[in-house]
C-alpha positions, 0 to 999 in steps of 0.5 A, spaced: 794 307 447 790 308 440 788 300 438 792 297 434 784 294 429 782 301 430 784 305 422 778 310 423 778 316 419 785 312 415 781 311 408 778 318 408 785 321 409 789 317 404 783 319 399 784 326 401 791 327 397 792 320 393 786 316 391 780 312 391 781 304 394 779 297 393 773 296 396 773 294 404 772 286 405 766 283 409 768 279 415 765 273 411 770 274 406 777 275 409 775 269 413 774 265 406 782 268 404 785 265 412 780 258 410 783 257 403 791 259 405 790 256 412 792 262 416 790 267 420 792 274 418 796 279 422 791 284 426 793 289 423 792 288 416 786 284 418 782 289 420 786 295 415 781 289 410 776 291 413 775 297 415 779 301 410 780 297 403 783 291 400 788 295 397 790 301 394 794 307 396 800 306 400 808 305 401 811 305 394 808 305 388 801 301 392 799 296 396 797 290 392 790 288 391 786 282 395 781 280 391 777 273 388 779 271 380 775 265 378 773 262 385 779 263 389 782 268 394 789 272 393 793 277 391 794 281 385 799 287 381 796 293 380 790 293 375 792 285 374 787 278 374 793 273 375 794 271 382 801 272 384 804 265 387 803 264 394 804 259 400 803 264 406 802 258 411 810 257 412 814 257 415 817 263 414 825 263 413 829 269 411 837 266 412 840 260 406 836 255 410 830 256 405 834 253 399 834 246 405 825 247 402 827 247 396 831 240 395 826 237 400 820 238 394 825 236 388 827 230 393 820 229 394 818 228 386 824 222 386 829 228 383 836 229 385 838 236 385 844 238 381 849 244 383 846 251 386 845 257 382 847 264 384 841 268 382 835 262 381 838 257 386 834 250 383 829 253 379 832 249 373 831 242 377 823 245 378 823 245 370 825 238 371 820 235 376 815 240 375 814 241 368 809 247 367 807 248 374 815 249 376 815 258 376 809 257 380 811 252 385 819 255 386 815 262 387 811 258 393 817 255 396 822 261 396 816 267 400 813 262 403 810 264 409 809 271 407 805 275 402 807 279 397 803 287 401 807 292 397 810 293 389 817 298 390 819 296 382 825 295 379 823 288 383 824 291 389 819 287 393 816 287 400 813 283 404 808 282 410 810 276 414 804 271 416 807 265 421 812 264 426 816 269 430 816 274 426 809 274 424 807 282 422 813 284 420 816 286 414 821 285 410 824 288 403 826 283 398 830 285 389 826 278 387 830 280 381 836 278 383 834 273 389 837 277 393 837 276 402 830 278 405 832 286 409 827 288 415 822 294 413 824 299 419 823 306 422 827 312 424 829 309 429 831 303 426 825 299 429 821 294 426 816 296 422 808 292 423 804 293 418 799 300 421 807 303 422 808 302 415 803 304 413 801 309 418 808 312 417 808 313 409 801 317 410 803 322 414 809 324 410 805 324 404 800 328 408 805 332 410 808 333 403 801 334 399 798 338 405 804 341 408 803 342 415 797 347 416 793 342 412 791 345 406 794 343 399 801 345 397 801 348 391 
């Protein structure tokens, strides 16, 4: 069974019928990104960073770039400097329970919460105890646990799930409406981990650029 750490070759295909990467990271590096966030990263993603590249091409629009701005490590949108607002130290928590995080912050600050709402939960009472750091802090609190791998747009978002049971997983989420996390699957409707995924949209871009005997379809 071919490693799940072993990428040879990965970057040099997806060069062939997409486009240049971010550089690779050094083992140094990635371990100044796991110290800072306090997590160790999924295998699989781990050594992607290593031996292909800290982003680039990939499902979707493209993988979201891991870089440093100004002294700290995090992930950034396309062609973007501003780190996007992540807790992947978890835990983790796809179903309702989340919002419990939540009120147990504004709680925390000597806030009591008012009533829920429908699309942005208790973001209001964030503006309340947290003033010019609620965006950020809310942000945290609703992903946390995960880090935002892939931009499908429309705020059509996936994530790549760090701690607990589900760690190395996927999932999908419309941050545009607060919608429910959804499991990024197969054909088969198995769970995708990150090598599946990418691995996955590789073949079929291959296959639609360089057609089935390899060379370019015109």
């Amino acid at each position: 069974m071919e490693s799940q750490s072993n990428w040879t070759g990965v970057r040099e295909r997806v060069q062939a019928v997409v486009g240049v990467f971010e550089p690779v990271l050094t083992a140094e590096e990635i371990a100044e990104v796991e110290a800072q966030y306090g997590v160790t990263l999924p295998a699989e993603y781990r050594s992607f960073l290593a031996e292909v590249g800290a982003g680039g091409p990939g499902p979707e629009f493209r993988l979201m770039s891991l870089r440093q701005v100004d002294g700290n490590w995090g992930w950034v949108y396309t062609g973007g400097l501003q780190l996007i607002p992540l807790n992947p130290s978890g835990p983790f928590i796809e179903t309702e329970d989340w919002a419990d995080h939540q009120l147990a912050a504004l709680r925390a600050t000597g806030h009591e919460p008012t009533v829920r709402d429908e699309h942005e939960d208790y973001l209001n009472d964030y503006y309340t105890a947290f003033g010019a750091d609620a965006e950020r802090r809310w942000a945290e609190d609703r992903d946390r646990g995960s880090i935002v791998i892939s931009d499908s747009g429309c705020g059509m978002t996936s994530y790549l799930i760090v701690v607990g049971p589900c760690r190395g997983e996927l999932r999908d989420r419309d941050v545009g409406s607060n919608s429910d996390y959804v499991p990024i699957v197969d054909g088969q409707g198995r769970r995708h981990n990150f090598r599946s995924w990418y691995l996955e949209w590789l073949e079929r871009r291959e296959r639609e650029t360089l057609g089935p005997t390899g060379s370019a379809v015109s």
